[in-house]
C-alpha positions in Angstrom: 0.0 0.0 0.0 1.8 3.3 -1.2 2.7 6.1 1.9 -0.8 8.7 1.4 1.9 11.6 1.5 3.9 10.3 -1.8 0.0 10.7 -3.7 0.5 14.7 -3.6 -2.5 17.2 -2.9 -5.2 16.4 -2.6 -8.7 17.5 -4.5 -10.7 20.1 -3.3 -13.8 18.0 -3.7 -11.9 15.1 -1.4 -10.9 17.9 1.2 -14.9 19.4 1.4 -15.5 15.5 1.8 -13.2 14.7 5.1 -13.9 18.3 6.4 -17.5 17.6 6.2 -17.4 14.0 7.2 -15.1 15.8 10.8 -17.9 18.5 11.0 -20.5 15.4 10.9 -19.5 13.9 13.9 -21.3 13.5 16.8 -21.2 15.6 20.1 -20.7 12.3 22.0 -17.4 11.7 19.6 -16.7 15.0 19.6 -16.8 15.5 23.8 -14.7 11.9 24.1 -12.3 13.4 21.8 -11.7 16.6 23.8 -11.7 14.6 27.2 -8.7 12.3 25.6 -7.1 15.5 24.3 -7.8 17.4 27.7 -6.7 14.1 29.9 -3.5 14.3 27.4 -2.6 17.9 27.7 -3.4 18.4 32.0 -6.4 20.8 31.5 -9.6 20.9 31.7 -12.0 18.6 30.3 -15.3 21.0 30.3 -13.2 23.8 28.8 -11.8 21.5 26.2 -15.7 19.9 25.4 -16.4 23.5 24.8 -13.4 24.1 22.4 -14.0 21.3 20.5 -17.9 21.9 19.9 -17.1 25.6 19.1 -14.2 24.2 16.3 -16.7 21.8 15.0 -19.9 24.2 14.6 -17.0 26.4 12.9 -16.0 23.5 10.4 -19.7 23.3 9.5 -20.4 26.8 9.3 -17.5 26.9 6.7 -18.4 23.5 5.1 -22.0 24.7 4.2 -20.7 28.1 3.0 -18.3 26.3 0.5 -21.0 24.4 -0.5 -22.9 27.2 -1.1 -20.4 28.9 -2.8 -19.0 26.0 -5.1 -21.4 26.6 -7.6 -20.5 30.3 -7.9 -16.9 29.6 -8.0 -17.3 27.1 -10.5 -19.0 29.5 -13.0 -16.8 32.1 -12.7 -13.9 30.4 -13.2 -15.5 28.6 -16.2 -16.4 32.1 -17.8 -12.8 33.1 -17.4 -11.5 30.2 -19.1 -14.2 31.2 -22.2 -16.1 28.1 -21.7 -19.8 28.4 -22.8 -22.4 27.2 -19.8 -24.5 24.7 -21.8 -27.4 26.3 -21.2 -26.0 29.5 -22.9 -25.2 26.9 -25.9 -28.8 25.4 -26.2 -29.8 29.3 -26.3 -27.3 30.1 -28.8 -28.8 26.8 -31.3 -32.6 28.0 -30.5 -31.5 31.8 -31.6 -30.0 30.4 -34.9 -32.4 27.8 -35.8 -35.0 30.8 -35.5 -33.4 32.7 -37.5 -32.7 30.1 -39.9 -36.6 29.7 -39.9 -37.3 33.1 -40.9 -34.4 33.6 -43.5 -36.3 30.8 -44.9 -40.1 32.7 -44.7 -38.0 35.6 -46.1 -36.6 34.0 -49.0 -39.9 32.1 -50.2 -41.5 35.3 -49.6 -39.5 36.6 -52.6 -39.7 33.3 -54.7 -41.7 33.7 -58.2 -44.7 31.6 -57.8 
């Protein structure tokens, strides 16, 4: 099994996936992990329950506000490489094909008949 730091960064998408799977857990997981780190370190364990939820509730604040902004980023950074939305594309073929339909009209309009 190959050493997880010789596979190089990691994607964003993978990242937004652990921090939200961190931010998931529990308040019973989260409160026996700050009484092993609080047991560990000589403080207290009420202070370090409190740290902990506080870090958490932050990691999901941020985790839904990336979420929410994903899309957004994702856009913008498409229209700045000139890449066409395909919605903006099916618009483009509807405009054309109408005016493909009425070029047409137009021209047997003008026809001898």
């Amino acid at each position: 099994m190959s050493d997880p730091r010789e596979e190089g960064p990691r994607p964003v998408s993978e990242l937004l996936l652990a921090g939200l799977g961190l931010a998931s857990l529990g308040a019973e997981v989260g409160d026996e992990l700050a009484d092993d780190i609080a047991r560990r370190m000589g403080i207290d364990g009420g202070a370090m329950r409190e740290a902990v939820r506080d870090t958490f509730a932050a990691w999901r604040a941020e985790a839904e506000r990336l979420g929410a902004r994903r899309d957004e980023v994702i856009d913008r950074s498409l229209q700045r490489a000139g890449v066409v939305r395909r919605e903006e594309h099916e618009d483009l073929e509807l405009r054309v094909a109408q005016l493909e339909h009425r070029l047409r009209l137009l021209e047997d309009g003008h026809r001898p008949g």
